[in-house]
C-alpha positions as CSV (number, residue, x, y, z in Angstrom):
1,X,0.0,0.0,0.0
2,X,1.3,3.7,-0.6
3,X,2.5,5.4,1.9
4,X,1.3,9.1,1.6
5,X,4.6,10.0,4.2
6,X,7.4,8.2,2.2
7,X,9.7,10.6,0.3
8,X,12.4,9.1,-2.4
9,X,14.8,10.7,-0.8
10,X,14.3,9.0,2.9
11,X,16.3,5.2,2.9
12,X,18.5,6.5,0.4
13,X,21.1,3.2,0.2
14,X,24.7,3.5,0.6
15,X,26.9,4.8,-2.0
16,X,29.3,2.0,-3.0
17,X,32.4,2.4,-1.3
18,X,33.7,0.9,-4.7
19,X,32.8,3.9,-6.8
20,X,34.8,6.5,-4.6
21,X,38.0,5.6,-6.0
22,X,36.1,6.1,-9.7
23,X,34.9,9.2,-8.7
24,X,38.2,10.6,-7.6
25,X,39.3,9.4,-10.9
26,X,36.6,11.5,-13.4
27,X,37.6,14.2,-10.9
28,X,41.4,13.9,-11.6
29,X,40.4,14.3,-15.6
30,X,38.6,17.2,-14.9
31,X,41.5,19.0,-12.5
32,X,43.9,18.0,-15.6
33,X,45.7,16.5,-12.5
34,X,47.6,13.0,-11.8
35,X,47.7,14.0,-8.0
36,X,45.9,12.3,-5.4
37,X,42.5,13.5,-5.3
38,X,40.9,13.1,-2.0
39,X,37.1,13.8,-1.3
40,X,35.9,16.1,1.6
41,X,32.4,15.3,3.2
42,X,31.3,18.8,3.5
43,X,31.5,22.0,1.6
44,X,34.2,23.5,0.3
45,X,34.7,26.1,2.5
46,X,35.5,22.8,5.2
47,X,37.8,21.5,2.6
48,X,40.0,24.8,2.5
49,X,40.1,25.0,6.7
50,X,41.1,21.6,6.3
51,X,43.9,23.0,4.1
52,X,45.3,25.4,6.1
53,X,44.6,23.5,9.7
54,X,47.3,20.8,7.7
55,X,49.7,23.0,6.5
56,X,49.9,25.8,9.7
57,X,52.7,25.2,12.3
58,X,55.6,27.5,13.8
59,X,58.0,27.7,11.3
60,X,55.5,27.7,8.3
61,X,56.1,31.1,6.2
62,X,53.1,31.9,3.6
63,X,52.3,34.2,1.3
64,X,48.3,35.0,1.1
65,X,46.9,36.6,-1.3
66,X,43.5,38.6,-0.5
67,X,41.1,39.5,-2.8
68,X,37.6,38.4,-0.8
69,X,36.9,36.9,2.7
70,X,38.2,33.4,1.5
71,X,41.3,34.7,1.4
72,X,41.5,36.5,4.5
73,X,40.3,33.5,6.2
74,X,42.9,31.2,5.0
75,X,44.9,33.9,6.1
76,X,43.5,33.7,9.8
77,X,43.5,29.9,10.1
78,X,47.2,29.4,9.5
79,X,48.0,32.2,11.7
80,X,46.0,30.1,14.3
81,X,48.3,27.3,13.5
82,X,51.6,29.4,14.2
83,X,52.2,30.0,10.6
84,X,54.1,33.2,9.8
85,X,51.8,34.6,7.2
86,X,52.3,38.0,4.9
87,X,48.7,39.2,3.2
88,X,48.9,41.4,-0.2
89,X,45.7,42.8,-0.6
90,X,44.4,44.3,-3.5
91,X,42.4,47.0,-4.2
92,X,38.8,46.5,-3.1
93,X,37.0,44.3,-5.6
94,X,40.0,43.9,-8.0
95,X,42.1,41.2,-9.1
96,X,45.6,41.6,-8.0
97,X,48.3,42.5,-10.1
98,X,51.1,39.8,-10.9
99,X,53.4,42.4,-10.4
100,X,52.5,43.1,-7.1
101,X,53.2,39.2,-6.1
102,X,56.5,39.4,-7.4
103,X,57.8,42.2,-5.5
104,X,56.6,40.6,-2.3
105,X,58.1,37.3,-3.5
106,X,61.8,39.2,-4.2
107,X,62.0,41.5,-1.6
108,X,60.0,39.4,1.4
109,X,61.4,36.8,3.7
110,X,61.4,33.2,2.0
111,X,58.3,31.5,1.2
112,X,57.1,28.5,2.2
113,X,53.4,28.4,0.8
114,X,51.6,31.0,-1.4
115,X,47.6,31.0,-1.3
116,X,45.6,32.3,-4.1
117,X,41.8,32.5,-5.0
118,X,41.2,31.9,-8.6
119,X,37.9,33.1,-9.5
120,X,35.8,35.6,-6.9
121,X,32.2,34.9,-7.3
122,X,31.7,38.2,-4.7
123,X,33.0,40.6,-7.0
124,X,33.0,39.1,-10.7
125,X,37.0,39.0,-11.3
126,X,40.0,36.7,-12.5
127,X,43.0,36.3,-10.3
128,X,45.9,36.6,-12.9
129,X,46.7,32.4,-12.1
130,X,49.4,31.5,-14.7
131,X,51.6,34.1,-14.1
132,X,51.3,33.9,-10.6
133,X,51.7,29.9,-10.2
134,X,54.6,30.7,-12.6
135,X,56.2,33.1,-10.3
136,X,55.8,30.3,-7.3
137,X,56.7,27.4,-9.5
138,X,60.0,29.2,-10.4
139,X,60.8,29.7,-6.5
140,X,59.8,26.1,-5.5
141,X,57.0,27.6,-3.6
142,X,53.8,25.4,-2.9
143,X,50.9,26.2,-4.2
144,X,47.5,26.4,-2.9
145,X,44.7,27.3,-5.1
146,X,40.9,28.1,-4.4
147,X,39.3,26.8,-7.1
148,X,35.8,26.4,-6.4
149,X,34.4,29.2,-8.5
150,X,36.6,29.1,-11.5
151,X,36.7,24.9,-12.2
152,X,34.3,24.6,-15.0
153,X,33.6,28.1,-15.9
154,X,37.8,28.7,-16.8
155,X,40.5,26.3,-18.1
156,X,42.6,25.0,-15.5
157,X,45.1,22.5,-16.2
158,X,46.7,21.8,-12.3
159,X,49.6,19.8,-13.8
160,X,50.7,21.8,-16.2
161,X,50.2,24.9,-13.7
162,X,52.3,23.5,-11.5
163,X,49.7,23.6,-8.5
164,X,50.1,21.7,-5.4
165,X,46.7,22.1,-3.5
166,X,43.8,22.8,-5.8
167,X,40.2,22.8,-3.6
168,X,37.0,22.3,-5.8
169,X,33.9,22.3,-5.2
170,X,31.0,21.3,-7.4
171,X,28.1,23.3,-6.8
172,X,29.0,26.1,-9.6
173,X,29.7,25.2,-12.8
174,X,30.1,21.9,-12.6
175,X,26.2,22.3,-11.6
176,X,27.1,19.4,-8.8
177,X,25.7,19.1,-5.3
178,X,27.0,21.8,-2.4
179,X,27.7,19.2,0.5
180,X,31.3,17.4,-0.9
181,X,34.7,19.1,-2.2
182,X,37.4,18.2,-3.9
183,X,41.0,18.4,-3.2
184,X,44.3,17.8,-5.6
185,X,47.2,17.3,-3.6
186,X,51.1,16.7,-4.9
187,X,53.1,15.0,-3.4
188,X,55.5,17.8,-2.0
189,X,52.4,19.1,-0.3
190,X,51.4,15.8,1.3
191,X,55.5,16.3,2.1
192,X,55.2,19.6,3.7
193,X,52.4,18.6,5.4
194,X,53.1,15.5,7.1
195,X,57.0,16.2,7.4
196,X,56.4,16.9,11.2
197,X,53.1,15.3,11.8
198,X,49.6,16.8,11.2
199,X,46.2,17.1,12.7
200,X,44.5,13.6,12.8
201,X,40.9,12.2,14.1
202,X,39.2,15.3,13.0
203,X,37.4,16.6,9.7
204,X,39.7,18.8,9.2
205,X,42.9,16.3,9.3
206,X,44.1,15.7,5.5
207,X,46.5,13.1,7.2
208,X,43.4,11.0,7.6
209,X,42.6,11.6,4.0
210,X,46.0,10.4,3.1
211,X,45.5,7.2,4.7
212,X,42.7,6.9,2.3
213,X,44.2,6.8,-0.5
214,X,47.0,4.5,0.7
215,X,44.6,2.2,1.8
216,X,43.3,1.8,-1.6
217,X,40.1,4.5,-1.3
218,X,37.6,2.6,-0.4
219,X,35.4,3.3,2.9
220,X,36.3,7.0,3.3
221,X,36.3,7.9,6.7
222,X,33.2,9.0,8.8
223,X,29.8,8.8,7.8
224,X,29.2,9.4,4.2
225,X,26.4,11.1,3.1
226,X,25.2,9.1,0.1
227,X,22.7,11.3,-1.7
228,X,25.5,13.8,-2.1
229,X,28.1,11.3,-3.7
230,X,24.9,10.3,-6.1
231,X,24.6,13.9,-7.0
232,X,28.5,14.5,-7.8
233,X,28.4,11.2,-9.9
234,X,25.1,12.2,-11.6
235,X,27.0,16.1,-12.5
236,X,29.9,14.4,-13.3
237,X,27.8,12.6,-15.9
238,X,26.9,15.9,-17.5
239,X,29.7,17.1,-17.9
240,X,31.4,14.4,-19.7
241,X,28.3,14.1,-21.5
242,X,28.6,17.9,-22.5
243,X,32.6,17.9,-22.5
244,X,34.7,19.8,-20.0
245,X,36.0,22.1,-23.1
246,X,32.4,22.8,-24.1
247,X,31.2,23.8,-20.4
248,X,34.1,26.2,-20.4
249,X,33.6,27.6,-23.8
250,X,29.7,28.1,-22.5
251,X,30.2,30.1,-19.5
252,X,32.9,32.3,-21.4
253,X,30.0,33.2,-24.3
254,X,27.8,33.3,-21.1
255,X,29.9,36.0,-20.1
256,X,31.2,37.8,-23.2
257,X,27.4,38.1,-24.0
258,X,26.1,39.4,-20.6
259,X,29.6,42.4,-21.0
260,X,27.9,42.8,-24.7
261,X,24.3,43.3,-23.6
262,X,25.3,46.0,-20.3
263,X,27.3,47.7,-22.9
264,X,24.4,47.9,-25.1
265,X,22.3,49.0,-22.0
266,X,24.9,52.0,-21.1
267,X,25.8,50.5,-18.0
268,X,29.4,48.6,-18.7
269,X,30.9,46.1,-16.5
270,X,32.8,46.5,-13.4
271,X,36.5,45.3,-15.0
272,X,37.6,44.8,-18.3
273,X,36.8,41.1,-20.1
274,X,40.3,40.3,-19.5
275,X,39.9,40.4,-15.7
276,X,36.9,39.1,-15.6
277,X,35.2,35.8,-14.3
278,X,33.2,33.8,-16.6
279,X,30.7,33.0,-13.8
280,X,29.4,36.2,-12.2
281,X,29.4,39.8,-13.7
282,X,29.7,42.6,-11.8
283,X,28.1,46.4,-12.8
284,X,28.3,49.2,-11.0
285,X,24.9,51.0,-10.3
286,X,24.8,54.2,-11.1
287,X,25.1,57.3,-8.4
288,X,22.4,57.9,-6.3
289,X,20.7,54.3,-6.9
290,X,21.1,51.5,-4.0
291,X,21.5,48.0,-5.4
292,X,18.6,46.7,-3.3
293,X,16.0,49.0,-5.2
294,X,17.4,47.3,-8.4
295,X,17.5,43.8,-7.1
296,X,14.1,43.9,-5.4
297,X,12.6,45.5,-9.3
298,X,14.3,42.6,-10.7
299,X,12.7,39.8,-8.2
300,X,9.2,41.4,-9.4
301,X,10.3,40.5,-12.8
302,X,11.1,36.7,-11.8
303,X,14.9,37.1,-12.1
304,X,17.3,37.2,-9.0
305,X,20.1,39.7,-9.1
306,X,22.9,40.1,-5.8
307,X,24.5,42.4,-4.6
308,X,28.2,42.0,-4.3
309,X,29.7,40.9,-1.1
310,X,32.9,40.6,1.1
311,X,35.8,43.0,-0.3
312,X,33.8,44.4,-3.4
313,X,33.1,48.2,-3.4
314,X,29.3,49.1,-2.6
315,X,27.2,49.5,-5.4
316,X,28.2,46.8,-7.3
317,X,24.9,44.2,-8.7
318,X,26.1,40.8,-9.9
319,X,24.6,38.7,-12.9
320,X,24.7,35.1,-12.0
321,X,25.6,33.4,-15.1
322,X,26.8,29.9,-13.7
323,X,25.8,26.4,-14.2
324,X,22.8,26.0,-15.9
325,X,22.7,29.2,-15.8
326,X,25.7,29.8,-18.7
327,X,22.9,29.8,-21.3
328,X,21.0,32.5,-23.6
329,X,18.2,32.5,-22.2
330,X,19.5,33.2,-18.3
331,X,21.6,35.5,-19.8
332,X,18.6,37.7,-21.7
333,X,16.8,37.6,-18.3
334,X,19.3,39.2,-16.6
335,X,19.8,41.6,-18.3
336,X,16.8,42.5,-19.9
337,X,15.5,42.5,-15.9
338,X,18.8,44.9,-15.2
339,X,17.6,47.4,-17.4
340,X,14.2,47.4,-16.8
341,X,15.1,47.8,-13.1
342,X,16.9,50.7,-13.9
343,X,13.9,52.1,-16.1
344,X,11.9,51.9,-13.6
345,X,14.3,53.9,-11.1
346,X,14.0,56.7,-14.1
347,X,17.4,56.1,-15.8
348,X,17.0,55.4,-19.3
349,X,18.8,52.7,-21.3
350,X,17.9,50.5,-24.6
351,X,16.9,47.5,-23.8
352,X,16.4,46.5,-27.1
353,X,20.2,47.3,-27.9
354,X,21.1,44.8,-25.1
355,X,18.9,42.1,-26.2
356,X,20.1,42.3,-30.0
357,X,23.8,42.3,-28.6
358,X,22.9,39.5,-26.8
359,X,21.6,37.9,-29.2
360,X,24.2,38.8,-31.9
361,X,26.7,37.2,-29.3
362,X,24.9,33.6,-29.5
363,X,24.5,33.7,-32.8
364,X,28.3,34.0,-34.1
């Protein structure tokens, strides 16, 4: 008989500890990576404590680059550890400048570590990566890099980068579930981090996650939560489906078109294409307008715009063009839904002039 209080996603059964090792696998492909990849029970934001809380101890000198709160949190947790640790921070809501990391790299005290964000969903921009890993690779610096909003939307080839730590998770572009993460991890950073012991019997003890994989990655330790390893394998099935280089070459017309259509509109982004994520646009609003007033005209209209957050400048609106979202007709709503906010604040624009751009974008 039916049961009018069973839900198909109560009794969920057990992901097969089999399939983890698979999984890390398809992940591996992805990352560009022949690393171990190890999987983190928890969102990303875990993963990357998990990072530093493995790494931090007296001794430990780092260089962190800040260009959102992820940064300066990483920042914070290996200063908790004892880690010496020097912050550049760039200028609010900008990428920084390679230049900048060089100088701090030839004229600091030597490094032992040097953290980077790649892609900042809060304000929009690119993190200048290959010059930077290029810089640290040249030093025999490791590497950590803070993926999660750039894998999928940007190429990023971890191998031939030269990146130590890479911390993924799915939720963005991959369109995969929020509750798991993914790490890469070299074998000098398993070096530098077990050299004189680390954390262990804790979720944030990579150690533990080491022992994984020698054991041959089977039962991961804990308590999986299965219906988020079915979600990661089901994404992951999409995007091979798709292909990786197609997902990427999405969310860059994604983007390109969304920079086309605000240009059309009047209202151009908030950094040049060349320092721009392919996932989130930033535009400024103009003077005398508050982001909310746009945002909240937009939500009447069925589309969801955000303000930016963390280090951005006030004022700045972010189109979400990740995921499922990387497609024509997210794009158009967003905005189409922009401008008419702005309309209806009394600031004129051409709405039709966005939508053709947009549309001459897709249609190349």
């Amino acid at each position: 008989m039916f049961d009018p209080g069973w839900n198909p996603l109560h009794g969920v059964p057990s992901y097969p500890v089999e399939r983890y090792a698979a999984l890390a696998d398809r992940i591996g492909g992805i990352l560009r990576s022949r690393s171990d990849i190890v999987l983190v029970q928890a969102e990303a934001v875990v993963a990357l404590e998990a990072v530093a809380a493995s790494l931090a101890r007296p001794g430990l000198s780092a260089l962190n680059i800040v260009t959102s709160p992820y940064g300066g949190w990483f920042g914070q947790w290996l200063r908790r550890g004892g880690a010496a640790v020097q912050d550049i921070i760039a200028e609010p809501g900008l990428p920084i400048e390679s230049e900048a990391v060089a100088k701090a790299l030839d004229t600091g005290p030597p490094v032992d570590v040097l953290v980077l964000v790649h892609a900042e969903s809060a304000s929009g921009i690119l993190n200048p990566l290959p010059e930077i890993s290029a810089l640290a690779r040249a030093r025999g610096i490791v590497t950590v890099v803070d993926a999660v909003a750039s894998v999928g939307g940007h190429r990023l080839d971890v191998d031939h980068l030269g990146i130590d730590i890479a911390v993924i998770g799915p939720q963005k572009a991959l369109g995969g579930p929020a509750g798991v993460s993914v790490l890469s991890v070299s074998p000098r950073a398993w070096d530098l981090m077990l050299r004189d012991g680390a954390p262990r019997d804790s979720i944030l003890s990579l150690a533990d996650l080491k022992s994984w994989v020698d054991s041959g990655r089977l039962a991961l330790p804990g308590t999986p939560a299965p219906l988020e390893f079915f979600a990661l394998e089901a994404a992951l099935d999409h995007i091979e489906a798709e292909g990786l280089g197609n997902v990427v070459t999405r969310h860059a017309l994604a983007a390109s078109a969304t920079r086309a259509g605000l240009a059309a509109l009047g209202t151009p982004a908030w950094v040049p294409a060349a320092k721009a994520s392919n996932l989130v646009t930033a535009v400024p609003v103009p003077d005398g307008l508050a982001p909310a007033t746009l945002i909240a005209a937009a939500s009447r209209l069925g589309v969801e715009l955000t303000e930016s957050v963390g280090t951005a400048p006030a004022g700045l609106v972010r189109l979400n063009h990740t995921g499922a979202r990387a497609a024509f007709h997210q794009v158009l709503a967003n905005v189409v839904a922009y401008g008419a906010a702005l309309r209806q604040a009394g600031h004129g624009c051409d709405i039709a002039a966005a939508a053709e751009a947009i549309s001459a974008a897709y249609s190349r």
